[in-house]
C-alpha positions as CSV (number, residue, x, y, z in Angstrom):
1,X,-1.3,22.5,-16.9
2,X,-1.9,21.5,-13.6
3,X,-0.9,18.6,-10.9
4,X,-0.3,20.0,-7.8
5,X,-3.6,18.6,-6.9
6,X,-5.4,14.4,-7.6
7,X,-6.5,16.0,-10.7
8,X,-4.1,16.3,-13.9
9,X,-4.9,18.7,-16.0
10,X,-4.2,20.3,-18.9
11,X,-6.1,22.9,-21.3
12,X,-4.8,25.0,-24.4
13,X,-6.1,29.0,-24.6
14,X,-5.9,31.5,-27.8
15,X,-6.1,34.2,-25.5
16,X,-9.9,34.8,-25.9
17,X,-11.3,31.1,-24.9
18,X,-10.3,27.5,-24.4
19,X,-10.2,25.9,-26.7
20,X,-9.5,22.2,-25.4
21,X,-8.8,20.8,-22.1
22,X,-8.8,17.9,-20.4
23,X,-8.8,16.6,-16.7
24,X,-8.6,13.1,-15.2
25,X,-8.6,12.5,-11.4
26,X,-5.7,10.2,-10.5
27,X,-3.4,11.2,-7.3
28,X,-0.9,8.3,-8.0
29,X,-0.5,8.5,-12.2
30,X,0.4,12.5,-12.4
31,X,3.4,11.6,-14.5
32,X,2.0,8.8,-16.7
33,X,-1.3,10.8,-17.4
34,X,0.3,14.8,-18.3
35,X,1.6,14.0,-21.6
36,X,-1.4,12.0,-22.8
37,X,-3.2,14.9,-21.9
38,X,-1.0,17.4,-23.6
39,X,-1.6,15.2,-26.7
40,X,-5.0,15.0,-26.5
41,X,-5.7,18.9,-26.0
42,X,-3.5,19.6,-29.2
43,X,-5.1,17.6,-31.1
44,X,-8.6,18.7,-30.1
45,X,-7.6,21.8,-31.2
46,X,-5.8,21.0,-34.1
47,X,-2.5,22.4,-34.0
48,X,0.7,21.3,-32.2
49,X,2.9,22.2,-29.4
50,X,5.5,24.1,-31.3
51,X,2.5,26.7,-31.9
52,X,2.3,27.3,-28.0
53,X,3.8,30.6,-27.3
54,X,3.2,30.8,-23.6
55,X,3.3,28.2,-20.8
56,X,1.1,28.7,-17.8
57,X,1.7,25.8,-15.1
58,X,0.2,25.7,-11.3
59,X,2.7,25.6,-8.9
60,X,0.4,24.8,-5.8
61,X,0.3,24.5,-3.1
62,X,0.5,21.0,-3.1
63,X,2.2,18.0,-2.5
64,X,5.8,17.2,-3.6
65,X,5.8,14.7,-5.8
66,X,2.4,15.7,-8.1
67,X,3.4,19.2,-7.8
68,X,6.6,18.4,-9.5
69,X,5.7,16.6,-12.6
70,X,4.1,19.5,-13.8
71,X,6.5,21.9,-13.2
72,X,9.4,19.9,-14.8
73,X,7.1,19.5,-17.7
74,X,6.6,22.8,-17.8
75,X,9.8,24.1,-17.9
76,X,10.5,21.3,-20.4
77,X,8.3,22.2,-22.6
78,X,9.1,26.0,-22.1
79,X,13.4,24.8,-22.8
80,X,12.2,23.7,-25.9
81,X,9.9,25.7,-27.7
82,X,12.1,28.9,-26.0
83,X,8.7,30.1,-24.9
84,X,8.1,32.0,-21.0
85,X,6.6,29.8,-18.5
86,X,4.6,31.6,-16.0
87,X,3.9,30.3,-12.6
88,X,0.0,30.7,-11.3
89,X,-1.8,29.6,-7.8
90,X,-3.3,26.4,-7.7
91,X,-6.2,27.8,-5.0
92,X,-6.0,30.9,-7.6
93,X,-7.7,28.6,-10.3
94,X,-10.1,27.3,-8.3
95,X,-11.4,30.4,-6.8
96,X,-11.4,31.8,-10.7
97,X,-13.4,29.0,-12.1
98,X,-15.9,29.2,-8.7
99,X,-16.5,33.0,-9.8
100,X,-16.7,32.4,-13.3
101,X,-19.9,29.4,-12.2
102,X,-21.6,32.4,-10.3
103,X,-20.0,32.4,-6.5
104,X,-19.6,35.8,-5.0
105,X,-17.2,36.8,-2.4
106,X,-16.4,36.7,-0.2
107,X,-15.0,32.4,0.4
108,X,-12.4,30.7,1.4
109,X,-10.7,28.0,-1.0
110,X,-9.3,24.1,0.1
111,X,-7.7,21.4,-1.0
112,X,-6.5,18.2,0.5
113,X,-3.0,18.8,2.0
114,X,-2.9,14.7,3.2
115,X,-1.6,14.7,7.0
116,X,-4.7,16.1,8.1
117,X,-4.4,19.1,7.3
118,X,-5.7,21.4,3.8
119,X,-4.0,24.0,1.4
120,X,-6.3,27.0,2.0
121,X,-6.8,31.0,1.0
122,X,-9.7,33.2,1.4
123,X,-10.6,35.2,-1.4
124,X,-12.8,38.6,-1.7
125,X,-13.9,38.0,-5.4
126,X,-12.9,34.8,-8.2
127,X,-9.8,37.0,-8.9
128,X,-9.0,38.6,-5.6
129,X,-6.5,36.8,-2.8
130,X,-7.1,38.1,0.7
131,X,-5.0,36.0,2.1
132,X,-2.9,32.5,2.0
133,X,-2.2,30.3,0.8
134,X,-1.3,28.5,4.0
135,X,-1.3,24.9,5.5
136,X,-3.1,23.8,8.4
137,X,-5.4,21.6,10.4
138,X,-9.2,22.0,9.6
139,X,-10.3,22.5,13.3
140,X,-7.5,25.1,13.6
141,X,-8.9,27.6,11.0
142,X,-12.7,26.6,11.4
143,X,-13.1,29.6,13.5
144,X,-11.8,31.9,11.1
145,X,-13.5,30.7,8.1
146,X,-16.4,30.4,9.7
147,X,-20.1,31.7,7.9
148,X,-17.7,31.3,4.5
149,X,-18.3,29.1,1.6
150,X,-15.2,27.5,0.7
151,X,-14.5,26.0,-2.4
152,X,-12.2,22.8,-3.7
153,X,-11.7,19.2,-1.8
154,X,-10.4,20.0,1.2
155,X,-14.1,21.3,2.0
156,X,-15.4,18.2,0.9
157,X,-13.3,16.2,3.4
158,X,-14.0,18.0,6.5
159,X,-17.6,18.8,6.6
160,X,-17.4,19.4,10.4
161,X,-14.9,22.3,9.8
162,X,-16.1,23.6,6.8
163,X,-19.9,22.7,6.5
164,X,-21.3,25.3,3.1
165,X,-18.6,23.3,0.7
166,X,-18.6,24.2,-2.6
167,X,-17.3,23.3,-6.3
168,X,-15.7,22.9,-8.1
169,X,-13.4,19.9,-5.9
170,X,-10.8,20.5,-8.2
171,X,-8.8,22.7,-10.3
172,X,-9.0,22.6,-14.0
173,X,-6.7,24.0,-16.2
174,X,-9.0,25.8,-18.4
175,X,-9.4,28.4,-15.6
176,X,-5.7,28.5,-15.1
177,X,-5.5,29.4,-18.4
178,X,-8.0,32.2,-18.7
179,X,-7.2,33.6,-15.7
180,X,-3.5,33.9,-17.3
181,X,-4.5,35.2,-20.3
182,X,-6.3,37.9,-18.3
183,X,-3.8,38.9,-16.0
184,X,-1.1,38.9,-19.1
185,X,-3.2,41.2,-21.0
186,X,-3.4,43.1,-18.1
187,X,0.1,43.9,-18.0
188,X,-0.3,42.1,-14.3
189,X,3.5,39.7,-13.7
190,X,2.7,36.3,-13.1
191,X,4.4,34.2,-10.4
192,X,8.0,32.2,-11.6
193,X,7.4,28.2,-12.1
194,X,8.8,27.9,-8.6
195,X,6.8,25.0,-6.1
196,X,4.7,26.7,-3.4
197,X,5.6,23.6,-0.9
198,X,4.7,25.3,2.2
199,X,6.4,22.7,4.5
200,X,8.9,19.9,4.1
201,X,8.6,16.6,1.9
202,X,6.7,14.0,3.5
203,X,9.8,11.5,2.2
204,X,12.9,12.5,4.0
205,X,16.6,10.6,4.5
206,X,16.4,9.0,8.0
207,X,18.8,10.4,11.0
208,X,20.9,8.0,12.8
209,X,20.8,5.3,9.7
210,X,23.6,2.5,10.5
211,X,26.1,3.1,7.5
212,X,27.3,-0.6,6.4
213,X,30.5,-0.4,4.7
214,X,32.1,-3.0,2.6
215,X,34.9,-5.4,4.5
């Protein structure tokens, strides 16, 4: 499962192929749309969640308050089945399911950070990280990226910066998944279901608040 990005996601894997998923656009409902999707992918495949013997969840980078519904659902779900949870990239999934419709390497992936600025990482394959992720202004890594395809949103939103934009805009969990799967059979470790925040809340307690006390 996914929501570090608008898009909440969700997908169930037997370690060969998906075999449901399900994706729904929404950057203000993560937590009222996640479960319904949960539901819906379990009983697409007809089974049920205490058959889940692995828990894949993207921790970002993205914004707090998405990225954190699926993480605590995650671990929820991970509490009480007793069942690992493994942490994966959000820009990871993105790149993978961009190699997996045919783009070669090297490109750069993007998604929208808010403030201005994108969640990016370049990439030297689908399944190869060069660098990132990181957080920055469009303008400021233009340069860089430059003569690159980059993949995801982020490109979507800033044409000027990143004119050859590519999809898929956003991650599903489907390619989370597979990607897992390949990297567990691998014997490769996955991250821990730890946020990739990058910088500080946008909601923060105010300084030099007048403290009103009772009489």
């Amino acid at each position: 499962m996914d929501t570090a990005t608008p898009a909440v996601t969700a997908a169930l894997h037997d370690g060969t192929s998906v075999l449901a998923s399900s994706g729904q656009v929404d950057a203000r409902r993560h937590g009222e749309l996640l479960l319904p999707a949960v539901d819906r992918v379990l009983a697409e495949a007809g089974t049920t969640l205490d058959a889940v013997t692995d828990v894949v969840v993207g921790v970002g980078p993205g914004p707090y308050t998405g990225l954190r519904v699926g993480l605590v659902t995650a671990a929820t779900f991970g509490s009480a089945l007793s069942v690992p949870v493994h942490g994966l990239c959000t820009l990871d999934g993105l790149a993978y399911a961009a190699g997996a419709e045919g783009l070669e390497g090297p490109f750069a992936v993007a998604t929208d950070a808010r403030r201005k600025e994108v969640y990016w990482a370049r990439y030297e394959d689908g399944r190869t990280r060069t660098g990132g992720p990181a957080v920055d202004r469009p303008a400021d890594i233009a340069a860089a990226l430059a003569g690159l395809p980059v993949v995801g949103a982020g490109a979507v939103l800033y044409p000027d910066a990143f004119p050859d934009a590519r999809g898929p805009e956003h991650v599903a969990a489907g390619a989370l998944a597979a990607l897992a799967a390949e990297r567990l059979v691998a014997g490769q470790e996955l991250l821990p279901p730890q946020p990739l925040y990058l910088r500080r809340p946008d909601a923060q307690v105010p300084k030099n608040y007048k403290v009103v006390t009772p009489q």
